[in-house]
N, C-alpha and C positions, 0 to 999 in steps of 0.2 A: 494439506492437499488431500490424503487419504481420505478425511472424513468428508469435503464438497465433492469428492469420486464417489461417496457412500451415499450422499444425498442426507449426510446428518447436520448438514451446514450448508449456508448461502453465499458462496464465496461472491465477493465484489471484487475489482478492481479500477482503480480511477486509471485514466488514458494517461494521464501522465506519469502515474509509477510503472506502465507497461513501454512507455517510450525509455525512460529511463533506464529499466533493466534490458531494452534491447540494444541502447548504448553501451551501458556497461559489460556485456555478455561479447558485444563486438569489439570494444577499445582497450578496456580495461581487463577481460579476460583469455579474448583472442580467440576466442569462439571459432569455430569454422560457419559459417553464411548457413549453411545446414543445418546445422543442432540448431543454431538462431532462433530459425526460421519454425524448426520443430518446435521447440519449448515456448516460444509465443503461441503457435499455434493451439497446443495442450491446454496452456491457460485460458486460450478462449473458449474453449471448445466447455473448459469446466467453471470457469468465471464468468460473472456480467459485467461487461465493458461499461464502466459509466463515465458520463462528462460533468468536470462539476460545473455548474451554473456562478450565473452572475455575484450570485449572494458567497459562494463560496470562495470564487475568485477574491473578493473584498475583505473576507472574513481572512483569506491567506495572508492579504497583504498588511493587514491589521494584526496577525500574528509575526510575520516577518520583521514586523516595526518593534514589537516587545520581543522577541527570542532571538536567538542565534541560531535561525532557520535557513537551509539554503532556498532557491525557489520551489523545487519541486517536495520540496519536504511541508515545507508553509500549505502548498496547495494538497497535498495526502492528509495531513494535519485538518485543516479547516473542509475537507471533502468528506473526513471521516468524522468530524463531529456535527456535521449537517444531515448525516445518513442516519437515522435514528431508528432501530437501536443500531450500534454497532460497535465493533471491538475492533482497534488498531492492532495488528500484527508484524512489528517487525524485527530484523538483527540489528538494527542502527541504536547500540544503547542509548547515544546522544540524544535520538529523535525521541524514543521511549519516555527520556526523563521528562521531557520535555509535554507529550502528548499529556503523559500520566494526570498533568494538572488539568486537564480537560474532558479526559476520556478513560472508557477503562482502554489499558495497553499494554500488549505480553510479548514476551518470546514466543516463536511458535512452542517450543517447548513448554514454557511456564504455563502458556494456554491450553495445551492438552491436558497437562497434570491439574488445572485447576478447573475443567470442564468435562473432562472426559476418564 
């Protein structure tokens, strides 16, 4: 996050990994509707919101068919390898393993140490 604040990086995000984390941040973390609201808001402010298209939709569900993908991971998955160039960043080592056959894909950590 520091470095798309720096302007040394282009951060993305697809619609659905931002609906996603504002599920999880309300159900699964018990967020207050506030911070919610704030931390969506942050990442827009320093993200570009993208939709994936038709080709990616197809491409998820054609990954969902070979992996052990849930939906919105399928659809981050085949979002992030239609985005050319691009580097998948996430905590989900599952999804990681997974990407890694397709994409480059880090920890945020392993990303800084291996970029910056």
């Amino acid at each position: 996050m520091k470095y798309v604040e720096q302007g040394k990086l282009n951060g993305v995000i697809c619609i659905t990994s931002l609906l996603e984390l504002r599920y999880v941040l309300r159900r699964k973390k018990m967020f207050k509707e506030e911070m919610v609201n704030w931390f969506v808001e942050e990442l827009k402010t320093h993200f570009d919101i993208s939709l994936p298209d038709e080709g990616s939709l197809l491409l998820a569900n054609k990954l969902q068919s070979e992996y052990p993908l849930g939906p919105f991971d399928a659809i981050l998955l085949a979002f992030s390898i239609s985005e050319k160039p691009s580097v998948l960043i996430s905590r989900d080592i599952d999804l990681l393993k997974i990407s890694s056959l397709s994409i480059k894909s880090f920890t945020p950590e392993k990303f800084v140490s291996a970029y910056f």
